[in-house]
C-alpha positions in Angstrom: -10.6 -1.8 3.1 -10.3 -2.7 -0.4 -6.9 -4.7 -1.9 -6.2 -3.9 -5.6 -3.5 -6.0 -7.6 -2.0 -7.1 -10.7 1.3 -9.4 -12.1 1.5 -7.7 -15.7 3.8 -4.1 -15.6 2.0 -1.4 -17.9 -1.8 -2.8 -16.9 -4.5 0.3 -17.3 -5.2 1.5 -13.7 -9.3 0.6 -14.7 -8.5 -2.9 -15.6 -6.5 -3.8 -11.7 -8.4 -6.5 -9.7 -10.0 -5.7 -6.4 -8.4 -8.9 -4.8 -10.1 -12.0 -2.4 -6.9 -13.0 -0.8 -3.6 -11.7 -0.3 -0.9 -14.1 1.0 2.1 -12.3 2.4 5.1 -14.7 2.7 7.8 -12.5 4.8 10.2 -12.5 8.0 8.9 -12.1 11.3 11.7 -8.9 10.6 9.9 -7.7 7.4 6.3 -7.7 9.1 7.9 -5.6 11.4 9.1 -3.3 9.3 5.5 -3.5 7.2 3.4 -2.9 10.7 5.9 0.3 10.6 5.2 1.5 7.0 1.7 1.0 7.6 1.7 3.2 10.9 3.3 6.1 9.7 0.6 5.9 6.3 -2.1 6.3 9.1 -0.3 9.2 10.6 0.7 11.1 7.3 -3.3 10.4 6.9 -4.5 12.1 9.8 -2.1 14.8 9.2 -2.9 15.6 5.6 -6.4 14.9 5.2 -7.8 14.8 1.7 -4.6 15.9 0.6 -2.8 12.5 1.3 -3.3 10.7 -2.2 -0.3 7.6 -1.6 2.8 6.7 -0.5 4.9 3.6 -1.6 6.8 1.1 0.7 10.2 0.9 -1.3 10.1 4.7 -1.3 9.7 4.7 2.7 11.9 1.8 3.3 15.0 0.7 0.3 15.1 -2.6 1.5 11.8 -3.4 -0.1 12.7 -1.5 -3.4 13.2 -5.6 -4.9 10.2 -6.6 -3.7 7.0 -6.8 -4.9 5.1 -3.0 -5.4 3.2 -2.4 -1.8 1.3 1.1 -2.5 -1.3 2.9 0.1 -3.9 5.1 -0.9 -6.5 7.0 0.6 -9.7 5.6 1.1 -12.6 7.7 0.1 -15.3 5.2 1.3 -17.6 7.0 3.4 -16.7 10.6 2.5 -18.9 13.3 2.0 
């Protein structure tokens, strides 16, 4: 697993930090509802495959759509 971020909007997608550390400051509520966006990203990847490019928590879930931009892609670490 690789983390990826950035604070400035417009930023190149070849100039976005691999990160070190990610501090998540959230509700015992919110990390529930996290641990459940992150779930079904591992299920729509085992269902799609190679196909499944990203999906983005304030699409999934609208109470996030204020919060900071969570996005997951596909890993392609490993692949042939």
């Amino acid at each position: 697993m690789k983390l990826f971020g950035y604070s400035e909007p417009d930023t190149p997608i070849e100039d976005v930090p691999e990160l070190l550390e990610v501090t998540v400051n959230a509700t015992p509520s919110e990390l529930r509802r996290l641990s459940e966006f992150l779930t079904f990203c591992a299920g729509e990847m085992d269902r799609m495959g190679k196909e499944f490019s990203h999906l983005h928590l304030s699409d999934r879930m609208k109470e996030f759509r204020h919060s900071a931009h969570l996005v997951v892609f596909r890993s392609t670490d490993g692949e042939a």
